[in-house]
C-alpha positions in Angstrom: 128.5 71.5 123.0 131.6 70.0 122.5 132.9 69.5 118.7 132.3 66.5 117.7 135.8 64.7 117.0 136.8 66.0 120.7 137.8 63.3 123.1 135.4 62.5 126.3 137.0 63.4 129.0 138.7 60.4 131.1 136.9 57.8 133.8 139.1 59.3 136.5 138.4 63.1 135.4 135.0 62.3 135.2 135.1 61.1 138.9 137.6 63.6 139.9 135.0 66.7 138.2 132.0 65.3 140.3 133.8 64.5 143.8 134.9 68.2 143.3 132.1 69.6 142.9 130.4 68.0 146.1 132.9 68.5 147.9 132.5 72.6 147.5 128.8 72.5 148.2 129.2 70.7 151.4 132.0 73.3 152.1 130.4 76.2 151.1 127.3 75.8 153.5 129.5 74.5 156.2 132.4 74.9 157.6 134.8 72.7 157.7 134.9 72.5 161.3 131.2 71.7 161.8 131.5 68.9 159.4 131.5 66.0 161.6 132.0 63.1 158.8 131.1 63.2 155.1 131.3 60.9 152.1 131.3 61.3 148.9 131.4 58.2 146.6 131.2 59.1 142.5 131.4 55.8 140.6 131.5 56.5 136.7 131.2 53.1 134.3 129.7 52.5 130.6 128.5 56.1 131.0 126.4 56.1 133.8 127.3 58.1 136.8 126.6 57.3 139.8 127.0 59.5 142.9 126.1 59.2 146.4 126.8 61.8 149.3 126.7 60.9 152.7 126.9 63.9 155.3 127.1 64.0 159.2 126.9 67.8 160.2 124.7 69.6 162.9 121.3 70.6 161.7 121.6 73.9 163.1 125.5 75.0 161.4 123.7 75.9 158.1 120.2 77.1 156.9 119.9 74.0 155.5 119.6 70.9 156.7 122.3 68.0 156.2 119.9 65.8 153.9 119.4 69.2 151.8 122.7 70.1 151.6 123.9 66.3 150.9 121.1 66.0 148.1 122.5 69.6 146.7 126.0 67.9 146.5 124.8 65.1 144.5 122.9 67.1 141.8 125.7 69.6 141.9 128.0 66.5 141.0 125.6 65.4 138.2 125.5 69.3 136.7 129.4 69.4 136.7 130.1 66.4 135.0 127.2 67.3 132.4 129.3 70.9 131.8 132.5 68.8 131.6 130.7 66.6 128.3 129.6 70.1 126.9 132.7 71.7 126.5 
């Protein structure tokens, strides 16, 4: 838990955190090359976060499928930007 006269982190780190941390769930059940289009939008205002993932891979380049691994990438967003308001 962060001490309580720490700062919040900033809008844009907030973002930057979450996008991040999509980003390397996509990529670490894919490879880059079988990722055929992907999306991540992370929208972060009065303290609600908001994050949508939108991926276009083959269904048979990872043991998951693309909703799974796109729906893995959101709450994996959610989880980092939690951590980063804990510290």
């Amino acid at each position: 838990m962060a001490p309580a006269d720490a700062p919040d982190p900033t809008d844009e780190t907030v973002v930057q955190t979450a996008a991040d941390a999509a980003e390397d769930v996509i990529f670490d059940t894919y490879k880059q090359s079988a990722v055929r289009d992907y999306d991540v939008t992370v929208i972060f205002e009065d303290g609600t976060l908001e994050v949508d993932v939108y991926l276009n891979a083959p269904a048979d380049a990872a043991d998951r499928s693309p909703e799974a691994v796109a729906d893995a990438a959101a709450l994996a967003a959610r989880s980092a930007v939690d951590e980063l308001f804990d510290e």
